[in-house]
N, C-alpha and C positions, 0 to 999 in steps of 0.2 A: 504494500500500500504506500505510494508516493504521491504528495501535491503534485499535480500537473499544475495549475493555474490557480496564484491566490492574490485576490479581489487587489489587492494593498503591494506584494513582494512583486508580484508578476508570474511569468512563467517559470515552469522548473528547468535548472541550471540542465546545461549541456555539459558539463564539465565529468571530468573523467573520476572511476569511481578510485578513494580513498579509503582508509585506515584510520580507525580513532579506540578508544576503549573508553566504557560508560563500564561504571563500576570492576574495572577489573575485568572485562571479558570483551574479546576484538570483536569489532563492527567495521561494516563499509559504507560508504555513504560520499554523495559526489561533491568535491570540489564545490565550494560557492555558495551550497543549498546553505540555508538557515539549521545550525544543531536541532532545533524541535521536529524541523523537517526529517532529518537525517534519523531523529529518534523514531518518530512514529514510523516511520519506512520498516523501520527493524521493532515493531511493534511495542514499545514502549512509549507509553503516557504517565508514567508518574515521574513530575522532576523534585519534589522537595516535598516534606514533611511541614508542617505547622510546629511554631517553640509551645506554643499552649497546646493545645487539645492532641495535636502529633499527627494534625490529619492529611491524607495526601493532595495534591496538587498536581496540574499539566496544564498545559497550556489553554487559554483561556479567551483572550484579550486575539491574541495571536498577532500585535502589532507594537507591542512594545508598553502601551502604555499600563498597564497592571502588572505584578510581581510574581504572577505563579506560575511561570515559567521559568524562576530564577536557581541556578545550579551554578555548583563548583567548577572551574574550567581551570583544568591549566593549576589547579592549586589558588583561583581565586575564587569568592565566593560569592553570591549574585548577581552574577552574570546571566541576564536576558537572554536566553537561550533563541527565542524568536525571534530575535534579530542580529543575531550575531553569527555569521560565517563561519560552516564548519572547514578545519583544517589541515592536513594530514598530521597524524600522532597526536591529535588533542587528546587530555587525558579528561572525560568527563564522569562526574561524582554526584548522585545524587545530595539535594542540599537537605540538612535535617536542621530545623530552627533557622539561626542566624551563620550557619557555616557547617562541620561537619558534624560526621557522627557523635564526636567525644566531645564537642563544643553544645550539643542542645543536651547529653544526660539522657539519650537514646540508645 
């Protein structure tokens, strides 16, 4: 399952297929596409956990402007996954609270 055409980003990239890891485990996903993009392709939908209630999150907004699409990238932590360019060897981490696992007490 891939965006072909979305209202806001455009069409889906041409770009040749890549390498990244979302928790620890390889994914491919093409050059350019937006990470949320690249995630749902490889059927995942949850990017973060909630600091209170602990409840999950994916993308929502799908344009940048709301936060439940926000994940660790690279070792940083709320990064807009729907609009940020996936790139080969991204390392991407589900976000739990305000950063990682051992940062919300998850």
């Amino acid at each position: 399952m891939r965006i072909i055409d979305h209202p806001i980003l455009g069409r889906e990239p041409e770009g040749e297929l890549i390498s990244f890891t979302y928790d620890g485990k390889a994914y491919k996903g093409k050059r350019g596409e937006m990470i949320a993009a690249a995630l749902l392709a490889n059927n995942i939908r949850i990017h973060r956990y909630t600091s209170k209630l602990k409840e999950p999150r994916g993308v929502f907004c799908g344009i940048g402007q709301c936060t439940d699409c926000i994940m660790v990238v690279n070792g940083v932590p709320n990064v807009r996954t729907c609009i940020t360019p996936l790139e080969d060897g991204m390392v991407i981490e589900t976000q739990f609270g305000t950063g990682r696992r051992s940062d919300a007490g998850v």
